[in-house]
N, C-alpha and C positions, 0 to 999 in steps of 0.2 A: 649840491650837485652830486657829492661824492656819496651819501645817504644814501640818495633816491635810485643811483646807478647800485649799491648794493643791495638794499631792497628790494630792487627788480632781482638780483641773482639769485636773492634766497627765495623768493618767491614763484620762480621759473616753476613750469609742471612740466613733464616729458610724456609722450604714450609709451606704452610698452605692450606688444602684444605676447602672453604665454598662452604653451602650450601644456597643458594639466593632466595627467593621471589621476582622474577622478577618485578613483579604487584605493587607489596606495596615497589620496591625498598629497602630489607631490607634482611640481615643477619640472617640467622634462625640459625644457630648454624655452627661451624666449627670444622674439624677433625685435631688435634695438636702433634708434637711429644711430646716430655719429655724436650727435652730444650728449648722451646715455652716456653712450662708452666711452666718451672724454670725461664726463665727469669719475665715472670709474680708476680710470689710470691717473686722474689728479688724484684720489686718495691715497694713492702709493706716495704723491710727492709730502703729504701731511704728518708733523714731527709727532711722536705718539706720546706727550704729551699734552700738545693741542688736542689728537682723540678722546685722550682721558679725559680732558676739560667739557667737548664736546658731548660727550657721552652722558659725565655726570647729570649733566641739564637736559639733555631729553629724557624726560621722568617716563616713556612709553618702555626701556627696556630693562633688564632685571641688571642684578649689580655684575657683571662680565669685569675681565682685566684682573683679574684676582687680587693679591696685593698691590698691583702696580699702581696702581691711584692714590697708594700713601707714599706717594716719592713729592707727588704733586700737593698732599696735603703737608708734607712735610715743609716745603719750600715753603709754601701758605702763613704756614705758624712761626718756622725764623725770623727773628727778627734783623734788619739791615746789620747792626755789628757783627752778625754771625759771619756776612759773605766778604767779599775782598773789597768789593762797592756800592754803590747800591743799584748798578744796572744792573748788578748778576742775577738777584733776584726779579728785575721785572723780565730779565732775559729770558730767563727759565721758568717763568708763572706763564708767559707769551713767546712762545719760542717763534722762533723764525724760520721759514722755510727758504731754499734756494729755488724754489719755482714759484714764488709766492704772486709774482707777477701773470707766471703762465697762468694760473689758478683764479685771477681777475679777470682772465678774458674767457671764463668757463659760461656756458649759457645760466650753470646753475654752482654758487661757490658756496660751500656750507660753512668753510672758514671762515670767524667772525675775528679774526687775530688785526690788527691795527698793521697797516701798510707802513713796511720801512722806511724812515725819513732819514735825510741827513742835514747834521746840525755842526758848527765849527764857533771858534772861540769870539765876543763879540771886540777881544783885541787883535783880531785876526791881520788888520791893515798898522797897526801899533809895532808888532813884537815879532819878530824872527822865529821866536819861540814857540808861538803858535800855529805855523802851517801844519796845521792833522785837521781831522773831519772823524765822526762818531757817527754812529746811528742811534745811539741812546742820546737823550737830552738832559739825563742825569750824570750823567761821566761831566769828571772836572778836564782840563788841560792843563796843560805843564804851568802855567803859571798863575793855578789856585782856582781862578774862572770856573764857572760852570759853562760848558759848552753850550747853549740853549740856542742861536742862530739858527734856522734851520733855512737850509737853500734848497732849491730845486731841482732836480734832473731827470732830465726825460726819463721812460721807463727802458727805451730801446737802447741806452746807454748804461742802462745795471742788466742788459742778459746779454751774453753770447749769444751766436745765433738770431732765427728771426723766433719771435712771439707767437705769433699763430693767432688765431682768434673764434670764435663760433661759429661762424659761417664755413670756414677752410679746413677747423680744428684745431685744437693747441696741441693732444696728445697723441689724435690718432694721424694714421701714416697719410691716410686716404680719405675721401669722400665717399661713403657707401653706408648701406646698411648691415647690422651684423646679427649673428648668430650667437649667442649666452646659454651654456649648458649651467647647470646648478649648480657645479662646482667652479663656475667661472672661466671657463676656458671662452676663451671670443675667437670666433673666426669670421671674415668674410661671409655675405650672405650671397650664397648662390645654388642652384638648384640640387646640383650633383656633392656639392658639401651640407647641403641638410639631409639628402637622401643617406650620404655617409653616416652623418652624426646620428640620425634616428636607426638607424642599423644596426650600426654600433652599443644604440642604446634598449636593443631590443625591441624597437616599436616600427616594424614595417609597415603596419597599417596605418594609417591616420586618424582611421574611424576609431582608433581607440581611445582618442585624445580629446580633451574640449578646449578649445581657443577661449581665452580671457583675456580682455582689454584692459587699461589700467591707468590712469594718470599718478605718473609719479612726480613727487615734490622734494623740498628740504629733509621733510620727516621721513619719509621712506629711507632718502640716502642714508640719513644715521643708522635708522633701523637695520640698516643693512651694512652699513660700514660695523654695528656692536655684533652683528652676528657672522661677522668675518672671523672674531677671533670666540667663537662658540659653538659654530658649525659648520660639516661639510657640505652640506646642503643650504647658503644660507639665501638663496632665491625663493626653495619653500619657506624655509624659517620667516623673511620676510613677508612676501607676501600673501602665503597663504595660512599668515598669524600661528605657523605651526608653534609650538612650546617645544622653548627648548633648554635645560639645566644651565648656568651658569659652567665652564670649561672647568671650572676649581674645585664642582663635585662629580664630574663623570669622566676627567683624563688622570689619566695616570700621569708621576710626575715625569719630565722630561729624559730621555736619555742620556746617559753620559757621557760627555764628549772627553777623549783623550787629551791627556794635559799634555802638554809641548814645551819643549827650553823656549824662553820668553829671551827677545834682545834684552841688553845691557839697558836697566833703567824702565824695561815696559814691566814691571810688579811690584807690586805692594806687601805689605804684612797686615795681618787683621789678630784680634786675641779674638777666639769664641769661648763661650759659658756653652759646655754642652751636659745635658741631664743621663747618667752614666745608665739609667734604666733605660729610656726610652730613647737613646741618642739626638736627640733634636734638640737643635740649636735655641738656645735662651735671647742672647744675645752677643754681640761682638763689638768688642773695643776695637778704634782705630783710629788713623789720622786722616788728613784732609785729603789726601792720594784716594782711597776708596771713596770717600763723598764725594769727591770729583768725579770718579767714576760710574759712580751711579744716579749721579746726575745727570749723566752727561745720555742716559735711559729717555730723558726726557724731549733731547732735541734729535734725537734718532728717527728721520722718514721712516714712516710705515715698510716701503722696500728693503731698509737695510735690516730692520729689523726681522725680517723676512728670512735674509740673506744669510744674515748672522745666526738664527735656530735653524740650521739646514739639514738636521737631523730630527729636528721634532716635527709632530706630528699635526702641531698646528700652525694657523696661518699656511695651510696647505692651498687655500684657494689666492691667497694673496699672491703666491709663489706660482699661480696658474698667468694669473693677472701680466705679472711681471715678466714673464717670457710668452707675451701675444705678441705674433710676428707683427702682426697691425697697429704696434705701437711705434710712436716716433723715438728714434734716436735723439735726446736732448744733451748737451754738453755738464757735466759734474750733474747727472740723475741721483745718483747716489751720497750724494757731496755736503757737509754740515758747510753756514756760513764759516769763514776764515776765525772769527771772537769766538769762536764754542768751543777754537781746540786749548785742550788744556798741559800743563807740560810733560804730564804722565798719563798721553791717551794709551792708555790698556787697551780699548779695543781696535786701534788702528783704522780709524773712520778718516777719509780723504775727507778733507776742507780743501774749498772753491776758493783760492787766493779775494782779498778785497783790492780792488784796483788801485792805482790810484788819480786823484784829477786834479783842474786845476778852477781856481775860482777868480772871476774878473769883478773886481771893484772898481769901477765905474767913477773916473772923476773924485777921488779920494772921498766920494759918499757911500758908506759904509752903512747901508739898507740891505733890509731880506727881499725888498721886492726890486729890487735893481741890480743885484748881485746874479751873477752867470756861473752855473757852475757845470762843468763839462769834462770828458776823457782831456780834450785838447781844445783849448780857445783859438779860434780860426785869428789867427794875428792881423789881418788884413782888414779888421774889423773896427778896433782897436783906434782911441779916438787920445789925442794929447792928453793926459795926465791919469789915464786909465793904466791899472795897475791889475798883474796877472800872475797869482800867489798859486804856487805848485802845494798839493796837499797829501798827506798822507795816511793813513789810515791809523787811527787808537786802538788800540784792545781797551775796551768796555773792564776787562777784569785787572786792568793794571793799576792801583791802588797808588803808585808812583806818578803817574801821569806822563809816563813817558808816550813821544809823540811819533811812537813805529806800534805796527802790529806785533807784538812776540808771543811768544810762548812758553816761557817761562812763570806761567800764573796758572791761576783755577779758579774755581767758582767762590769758594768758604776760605776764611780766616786761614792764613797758614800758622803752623806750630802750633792746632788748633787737634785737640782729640773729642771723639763723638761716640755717642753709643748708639747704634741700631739693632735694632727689635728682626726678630726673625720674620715678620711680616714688612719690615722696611720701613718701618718709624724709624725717621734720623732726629736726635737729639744732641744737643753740645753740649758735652762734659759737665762745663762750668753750670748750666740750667738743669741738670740730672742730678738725683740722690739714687745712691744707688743704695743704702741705707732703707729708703721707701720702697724701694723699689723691690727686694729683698720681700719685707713686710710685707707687702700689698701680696704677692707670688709665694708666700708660704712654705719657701724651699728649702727642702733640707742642705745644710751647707753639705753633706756628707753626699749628697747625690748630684753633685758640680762637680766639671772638671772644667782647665780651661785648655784649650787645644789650641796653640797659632796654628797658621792656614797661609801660606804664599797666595794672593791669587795672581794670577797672570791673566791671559785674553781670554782661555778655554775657560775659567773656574766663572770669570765677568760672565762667560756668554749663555756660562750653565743658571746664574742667579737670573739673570733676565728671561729666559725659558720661562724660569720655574715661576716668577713673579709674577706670571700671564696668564694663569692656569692655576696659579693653588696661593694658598694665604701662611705657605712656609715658605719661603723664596731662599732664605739662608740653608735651611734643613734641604731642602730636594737639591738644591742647584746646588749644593756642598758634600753630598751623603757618602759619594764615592771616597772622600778625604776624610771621610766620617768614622767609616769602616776601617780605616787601615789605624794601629797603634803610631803617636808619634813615637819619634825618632830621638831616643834619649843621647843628648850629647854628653860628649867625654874632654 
């Protein structure tokens, strides 16, 4: 059942009517229903590692995301001893969204990421020890088990708020048809705001325009979620197949944001190899505090990632998206799940607490299809020898199996050093020759230095820029720190 209802999602077609500048070849705006533009602001809530993944397999667009797709191949090629567990790798190959539910009741969900399940110990009615609940089915519990149980709960019981649906909308505010300029701005469709918009847009006449109809589907959506981050324009770029460079040979690298005192405990140290002619970064030693961090690149909502380059020059239409009045207010929009934080989040990304519930075992029969699991079992319900076990939430990366969410972990092996490539190949120490490595790169020792580097949030927020747009992600989103001589201590 659960197939064929996604099937129909990916399958959906929408109309679209545009309006065309035949002459200039270009998109002046398009007239959209209500689940167009729901699908649209569901893109905001999708982790940009999921894009990455999504992107890669629609073979229609050229290679966009510049390095950032070797974070995703990087996790790919670790092997499980690398991470803390072995959820953390399916966590971050399949990231998880906080709206993933709203995004199931989309007319049209491109996301093909596996719906969160929750799963508890199957000595759960045995041991005291065991009251927690996972959403990985590969996390162990506190007492060695594999968690594999998996119970049920409604959907309306994992969101705040109400869900929404196709017919009413899940993102947008209202019921109406909209208006879509090419760089993404939506507004309400109504007479005297089209009349605005095309004025604005220098097109009083209409006879200068040709109306084109258009069934859009799956394919389109990607096609035009890859060319979010490749151009300003990307309504023509989509659908009027305009060509357009990949962002990593036609932008410049990102600007540089000002460094800031970081709180007590939010920065890292990294070593970089930098080449003394041409200043670009070789690569950079470091420990698990930056893997973490650049990891963590991957379960970033499209929004925040938005939010966070708020000086660059892209994801300009994404940042249009994101402040349409006509979108709904949802509770943690911007929110990783509560397991993604890790203990030195550098970029300061709010996590959606995981709740906690409670699970009714039934008659001391300890079944997945008789077991209730709920915020709060209505006690009144509740039959002689039924049993109703308060549950708490595991962190997936606690290698302990301690049975609370903390944050005292991360993704990768602690006391664990790594070397990454200026292009964002992460590698472990211990599987690196740097001997080969050397060899294969031909480089004169004499033309190496090595430079530490603090990063803090700003230097994190400048590598991520830069890894979206160019295939040096360490060199651009470092250069500022690059430029200045270090600081010879005494």
């Amino acid at each position: 059942m659960a197939t064929s209802a996604n099937t129909m999602a990916t399958s959906a077609k929408f109309s679209l009517k545009l309006l065309v500048d035949e002459k200039k070849n270009k998109v002046v705006l398009a007239e959209a229903g209500q689940d167009f533009v729901d699908v649209l602001f569901g893109l905001m809530t999708l982790p940009m590692g999921t894009i990455a993944r999504l992107l890669a397999k629609h073979q229609k667009l050229p290679q966009f995301l510049g390095c950032y797709k070797n974070l995703n191949r990087s996790v790919s090629d670790m092997v499980i001893d690398d991470f803390e567990t072995e959820a953390c790798k399916s966590m971050l190959l399949s990231p998880k969204s906080s709206h993933e539910i709203h995004c199931r009741r989309l007319t049209l969900n491109i996301d093909d990421t596996q719906a969160t399940n929750f799963y508890v110990c199957p000595k759960l009615y045995e041991s005291d020890s065991c009251k927690a609940y996972t959403n990985f089915c590969s996390s162990r519990c506190r007492c060695g088990s594999l968690m594999n149980i998996r119970v049920r709960l409604p959907e309306d019981e994992q969101v705040i708020g109400s869900i929404g649906n196709a017919v009413d909308g899940v993102f947008v505010s209202c019921r109406s048809s909209f208006i879509i300029t090419d760089d993404l701005k939506v507004m309400l469709n109504s007479i005297d705001e089209l009349v605005k918009v095309l004025n604005g847009l220098g097109y009083p006449n209409l006879s200068e325009l040709q109306e084109m109809v258009l069934d859009v589907g799956s394919d389109e959506v990607l096609t035009l979620l890859g060319n979010l981050f490749a151009s300003e324009s990307p309504l023509t770029s989509t659908f009027l197949r305009k060509q357009c460079m990949p962002t990593m040979l036609t932008w410049p690298p990102p600007p540089m944001l000002k460094t800031g005192r970081a709180e007590q405990g939010r920065e890292c140290y990294i070593k970089t190899f930098v080449g003394k002619s041409d200043r670009k970064i070789l690569y950079a030693e470091c420990s698990e505090d930056f893997i973490d961090s650049l990891l963590t690149f991957l379960v970033l909502p499209l929004e925040s990632a938005s939010s966070l380059s708020n000086n660059n020059t892209i994801l300009g239409c994404v940042k249009n998206l994101c402040r349409c009045e006509c979108r709904r207010e949802l509770p943690y929009r911007c929110c990783l799940p509560a397991y993604y934080t890790c203990s030195k989040n550098l970029l300061d990304i709010a996590s959606c607490s995981s709740g906690a519930y409670e699970c009714l075992i039934p008659k001391r029969c300890f079944t997945t299809s008789l077991c209730k699991f709920s915020k709060r079992i209505e006690r009144s319900v509740l039959e002689k020898g039924d049993k109703v076990v308060a549950l708490s939430p595991m962190d997936p990366k606690d290698s302990k199996s301690c049975s609370s969410m903390i944050v005292d972990t991360g993704f990768v092996k602690r006391n664990t050093k790594f070397i990454v490539s200026d292009d964002l190949v992460i590698t472990p120490m211990n599987k690196f020759s740097t001997i080969g490595l050397l060899k294969k790169m031909e480089i004169n020792m004499k033309d190496i230095e090595a430079r530490p580097i603090c990063i803090k949030k700003a230097e994190l927020i400048n590598i991520l820029s830069a890894s979206l747009i160019s295939s040096s992600a360490l060199t651009n989103g470092l250069s500022s720190l690059l430029a200045k001589k270090p600081k010879i201590e005494t």
